[in-house]
C-alpha positions, 0 to 999 in steps of 0.5 A: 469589513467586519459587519461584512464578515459577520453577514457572510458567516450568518449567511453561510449558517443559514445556507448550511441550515437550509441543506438539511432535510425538510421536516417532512423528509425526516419524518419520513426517514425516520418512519422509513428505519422503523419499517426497516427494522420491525422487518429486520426483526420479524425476520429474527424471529422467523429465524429463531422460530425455525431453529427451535422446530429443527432443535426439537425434531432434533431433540426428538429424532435423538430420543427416539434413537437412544429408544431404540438403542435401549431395546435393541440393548434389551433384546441382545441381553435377553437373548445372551440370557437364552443362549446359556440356557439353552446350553446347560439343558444340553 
């Protein structure tokens, strides 16, 4: 009964075994997540790619506004400056 046992259980080892994929088959799992993931990561870069273009249009969107905050600043206070002026001549 134990020699039978013993060739049921080696049997079944061999029966688990042969379920697996073939060498081939992982091969080309394997070659298949590669693919999947160089894509996955081509697709990050185009991300972050156009991140970085929106932050500088941003970046630069933000310089020219405080630009113009600064001469519209500059040509208040020069015109604050004309008025008094113009007063005292009075």
């Amino acid at each position: 009964m134990k020699k039978f046992l013993s060739m049921l259980m080696v049997a079944s080892i061999f029966s688990l075994v042969a379920c697996g994929p073939s060498e081939e088959e992982a091969a080309a799992n394997q070659a298949a997540a590669e693919e999947a993931v160089n894509e996955m990561f081509e697709g990050l870069e185009e991300e972050m790619e156009a991140t970085e273009e929106v932050a500088e249009e941003a970046a630069t969107e933000g310089e020219e506004a405080t630009e113009e905050a600064t001469t519209e600043g500059e040509e208040a206070a020069e015109e604050a400056e004309e008025v008094p002026a113009e007063e005292a001549a009075h």
